[in-house]
C-alpha positions, 0 to 999 in steps of 0.5 A: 500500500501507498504512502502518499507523502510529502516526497511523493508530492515534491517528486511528482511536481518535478516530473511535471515542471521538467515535462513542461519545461521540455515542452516549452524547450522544443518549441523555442527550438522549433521557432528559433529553427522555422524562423531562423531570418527573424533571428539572424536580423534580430541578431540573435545567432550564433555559432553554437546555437547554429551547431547546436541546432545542426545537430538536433535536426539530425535526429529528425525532431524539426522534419516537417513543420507540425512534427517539433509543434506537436510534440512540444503540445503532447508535452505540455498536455502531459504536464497539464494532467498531472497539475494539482491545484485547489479545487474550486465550484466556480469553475466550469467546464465551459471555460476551460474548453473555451481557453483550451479551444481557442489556444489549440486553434492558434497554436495549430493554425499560426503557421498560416502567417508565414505563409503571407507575403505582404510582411517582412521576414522580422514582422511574419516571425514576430507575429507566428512567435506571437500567436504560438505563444499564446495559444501555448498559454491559453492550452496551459491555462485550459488545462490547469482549469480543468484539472481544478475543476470539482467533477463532482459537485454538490447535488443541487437537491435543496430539500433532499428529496431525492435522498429521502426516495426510496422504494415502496410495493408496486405489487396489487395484493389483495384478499377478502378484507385488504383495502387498497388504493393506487399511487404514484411515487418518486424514486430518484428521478423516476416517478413509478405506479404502485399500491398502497395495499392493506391487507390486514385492514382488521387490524384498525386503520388511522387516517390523519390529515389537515383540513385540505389534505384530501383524506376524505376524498382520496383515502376515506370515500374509496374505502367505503366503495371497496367496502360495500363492493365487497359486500360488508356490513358498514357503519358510517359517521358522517361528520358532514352530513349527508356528503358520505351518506349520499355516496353510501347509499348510492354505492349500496344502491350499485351493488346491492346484489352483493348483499344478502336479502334483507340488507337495507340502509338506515340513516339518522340525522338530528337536523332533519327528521324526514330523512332520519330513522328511528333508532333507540341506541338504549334499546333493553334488548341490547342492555344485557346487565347493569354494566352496559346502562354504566357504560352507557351513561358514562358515553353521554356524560363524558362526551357532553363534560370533556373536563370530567375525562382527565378526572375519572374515577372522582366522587363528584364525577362518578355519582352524576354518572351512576345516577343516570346509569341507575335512571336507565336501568331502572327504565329497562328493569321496568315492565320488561323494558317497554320504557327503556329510551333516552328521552324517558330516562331525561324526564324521569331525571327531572321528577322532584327528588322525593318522588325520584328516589322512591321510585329508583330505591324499589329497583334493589339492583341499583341501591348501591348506586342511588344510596349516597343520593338518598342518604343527601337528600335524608341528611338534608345535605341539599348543595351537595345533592343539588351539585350532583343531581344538576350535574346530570340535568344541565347537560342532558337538558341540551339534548332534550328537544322535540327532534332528539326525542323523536328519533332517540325513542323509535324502534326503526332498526337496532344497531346490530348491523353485522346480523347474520340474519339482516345486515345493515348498512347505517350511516349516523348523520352528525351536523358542525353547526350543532357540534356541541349538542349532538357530539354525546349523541353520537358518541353513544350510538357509536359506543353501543354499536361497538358493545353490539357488533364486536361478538363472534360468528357475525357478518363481516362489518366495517365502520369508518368515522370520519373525524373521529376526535369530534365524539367520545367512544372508547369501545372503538379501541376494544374493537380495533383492538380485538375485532380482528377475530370478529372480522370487523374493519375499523377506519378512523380519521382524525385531523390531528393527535392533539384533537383526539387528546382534546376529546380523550385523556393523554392515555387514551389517544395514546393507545388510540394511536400506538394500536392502529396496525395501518396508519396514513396521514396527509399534511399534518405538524407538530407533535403529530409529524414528529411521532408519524416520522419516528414510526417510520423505517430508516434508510441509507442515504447520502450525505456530501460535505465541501471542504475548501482550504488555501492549499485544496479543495476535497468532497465528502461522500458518506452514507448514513441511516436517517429517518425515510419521512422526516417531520419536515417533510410529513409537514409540506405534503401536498393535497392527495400525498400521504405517508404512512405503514401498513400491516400484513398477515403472516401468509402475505408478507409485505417486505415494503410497508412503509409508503410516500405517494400520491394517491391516483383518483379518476377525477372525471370519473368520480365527477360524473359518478357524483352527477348521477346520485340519487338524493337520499329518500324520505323516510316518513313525511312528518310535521313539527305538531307531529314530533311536539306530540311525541314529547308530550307522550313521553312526559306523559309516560314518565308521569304515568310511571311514577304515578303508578309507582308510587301507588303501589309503594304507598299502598304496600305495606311491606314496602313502606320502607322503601319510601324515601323521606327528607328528615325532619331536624 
């Protein structure tokens, strides 16, 4: 192996100053040979250099006129390849051509000046002496930029996409349950076609995006039509009532010869009760125990008080919620559930406390439950009672409209839409403008639809919830979690990490996060980018570096393991680009999970495919003195049942004990 060392360099500049100087030499000759009559006039002769000169044209080096030029040139061009001088990205390869250019031109075309007879002897050789020597400095010169220019420059890549390419799964792979959506990808300087192929969608997909990112349009609207092409029973929340609905339907419209008889579409929409659906989401068929009125009171509450999330488990935030669970379970226990709605369980809330308590404490299920009421009111402790009674009234008190108690006391459809025997497809019509009001109702539909359809030996079933983070359902986690076994696909979307922590604790949108086998997410910033970015495999990219000093100039050229999707990156997506991982299934192994693409839509098609949809159908045609009515039958029904309760209580001696009394001091 080779040292290079300081007397390597210093020997290696001598050989290269005597190949020059030898050029330089042989030209000298050559000219003072060629115009000998210039130099006899100038007086520049003389018997030595006259013998001298004899002798060298005895070895042939001056025969013909070009053979002395040229070989003083390939010396000269020797010496240039070995120049070593500081490199420099300045330079270009366009100037040292121009200087090489130009001076072999005049050095190989000023022998055609002798040739002019106009000029003196003298005049002719000044002027060839003149040119061939410029162009010999001009070749030198040419040559010197040349060797000192940087043959590889830095990569003019400013944002290091090129780097950050890499390659992603250009095959379609696809099985009973895969979702899968065409793109476009960058690879180097290529653009090439590939698939972002879910396999494994049973294992919960998280879809991410900014408000413009295109998530709805390129990623969500084409689940829903692969879903029902294939069939499946399907759940929608429509945040932005009736755009998914109004392609749900249609789609189910397309395809419904795919779907077993009896498959029908169901639809709910608080804002407008003529396109809506009956459906009671505390229906007792579905309330199995006490646990299930628990669960479902604690949906409505924490979704209607987002500061009680991060307080659970609190007396003053566990109370308002066994009150309500202990009105419903009541409802359900109650002539075998025939009063077990929504509507029943608010008005039954607002009986007088003395009335209220009695007719709860003859259901001895949920004495443990409606005790520490009971013993307020019997203590007289009336502010700490009122807090927790009016915990429960104020916010239920937003949801007790006419409209919202025609459609939560039906009996349309039950929410088991994965029913072997009648699958359904639903979609749950949510309204912005109304946000507040309407997010813990459906908070409690989604929750209870994820109680009913996460059993075994059901009707394969999907549910995509567009915006997720705008309800409060925590029994999706168990459904992404465990609904793989049950053949159920969960899609949730959701504009941010932070919005879903706004609506869960920091704990649960962790493990909403963290559990989601396939994630792809549009333009999104912050903490979100960042944790995206991190799940993501690393690759080898380039990395070059410039060294410039007064001696030399070097590049660096090395190869690193860096981040495939920086933070950076994931944050300037544009519309219709996602990043993201899939999940496979161990008999179809997918080696390139991670994906940064386009997604590809047949714009024109989808427009024209829109053009075509029918309006969603009138269910029943009814007036607002219909829907007054149904509330007034519903305050009815609760007054009949405490009414009779109460008869039957004061009546009874034996149960005389149950009558619930305040103490008098």
């Amino acid at each position: 192996m080779t040292m290079h060392t300081g007397e390597n360099e210093q020997g290696l500049k001598k050989v290269i100053d005597m190949t020059r100087m030898i050029a330089i030499a042989v030209l000298l000759i050559h000219c003072y040979y060629y115009c000998y009559v210039a130099f006899e006039a100038w007086q520049l002769t003389s018997k030595i250099s006259d013998q001298v000169l004899k002798d060298i044209s005895h070895t042939g080096l001056l025969n013909g006129f070009m053979k002395s030029k040229l070989i003083a040139l390939a010396f000269l061009l020797l010496s240039v390849l070995g120049v070593k001088g500081r490199k420099s990205e300045k330079l270009n390869y366009r100037t040292a051509f121009a200087y090489l250019i130009t001076g072999l031109f005049l050095y190989l075309t000023s022998g055609f000046i002798l040739y002019i007879n106009s000029l003196s002897a003298t005049a002719l050789a000044a002027a060839y002496i003149s040119i061939t020597g410029t162009g010999f400095i001009l070749i030198l010169t040419g040559g010197g930029l040349l060797t000192r220019i940087i043959k590889r420059k830095l990569k003019s890549d400013v944002f290091n996409k090129g780097n950050e390419t890499f390659p992603q799964e250009e095959r379609l792979v696809t099985n009973a349950y895969s979702l899968n959506l065409p793109a476009r990808y960058k690879l180097k300087s290529q653009t090439r076609n590939s698939w972002i192929n879910f396999v494994n969608a049973r294992r919960g997909i998280l879809i991410m995006g900014s408000p413009g990112s295109g998530k709805s349009y390129f990623v969500v609207e084409n689940f829903i039509r692969q879903i029902i092409e294939r069939g499946m029973a399907l759940f929608v929340f429509d945040h932005k009532f009736p755009e998914l609905s109004t392609l749900t339907y249609n789609c189910f419209l397309k395809h419904r010869n795919k779907y077993p008889r009896g498959t029908a579409y169901y639809s709910i929409n608080f804002t407008k009760p003529e396109l809506s659906h009956q459906c009671n989401p505390i229906h007792p068929a579905t309330l199995l125990n006490l646990t299930s009125a628990i669960e479902s009171s604690r949906s409505l509450l924490l979704s209607m008080n987002r500061t009680w999330v991060n307080k659970q488990g609190d007396f003053f935030i566990e109370s308002p919620i066994n009150l309500l669970a202990a009105v419903i379970w009541f409802l359900r226990k109650y002539r075998d559930g025939m009063y077990c709605t929504l509507p029943h369980a608010i008005e039954l809330l607002h009986v007088e406390y003395e009335k209220l308590f009695t007719v709860l404490n003859t259901e001895t299920e949920i004495s443990t439950l409606i005790n520490p009421f009971i013993q307020l009111y019997k203590d007289d402790d009336m502010e700490t009672l009122g807090n927790q009674v009016v915990s429960v009234k104020i916010p239920l008190g937003r949801i007790s409209s006419p409209e919202f108690y025609y459609i939560l006391s039906g009996d349309d459809f039950s929410l088991d839409i994965n029913n072997p025997k009648a699958p359904k497809i639903f979609c749950l019509g949510n309204d912005p403008q109304s946000q507040e009001a309407l997010a813990p109702l459906m908070s409690l539909y989604v929750d209870r639809l994820n109680k009913i359809i996460n059993q075994p030996g059901r009707y394969p079933c999907a549910q995509v919830c567009d915006e997720f983070a705008s309800i409060r359902a925590t029994s999706v986690m168990k459904t992404i979690a465990t609904g793989r076994s049950n053949n159920i696909i969960t899609v949730i979307a959701v504009q941010d990490y932070s919005q879903l922590k706004l609506m869960y604790s920091k704990e649960e949108a962790e493990v909403i996060f963290n559990i989601t086998g396939n994630i792809i997410s549009g333009q999104v910033s912050g903490e979100t980018a960042k944790l995206l970015s991190d799940r993501f495999a690393k690759t080898f990219q380039e990395r070059e570096s410039i060294s410039v000093n007064s001696g030399d100039t070097s590049i660096s050229r090395s190869k690193q393991l860096e981040v495939a999707v920086p933070a950076s990156t994931i944050s300037s997506l544009s519309s219709g680009e996602f990043v993201g991982l899939v999940a496979d299934n161990p008999d179809e192994l997918i080696e390139l999970k991670t994906f940064h693409a386009m997604v590809v839509n047949d714009h024109a098609a989808i427009s024209k495919e829109n053009q075509n949809y029918l309006p969603l159908s009138i269910i029943r045609k009814i007036d607002q003195k219909e829907i007054n009515t149904i509330q007034q039958i519903i305050k009815q029904d609760v007054q009949d049942i405490v009414d009779a309760v109460m008869e039957e209580v004061l009546n009874d001696p034996g149960k005389a004990g149950l009558v619930v009394k305040e103490r008098k001091n």
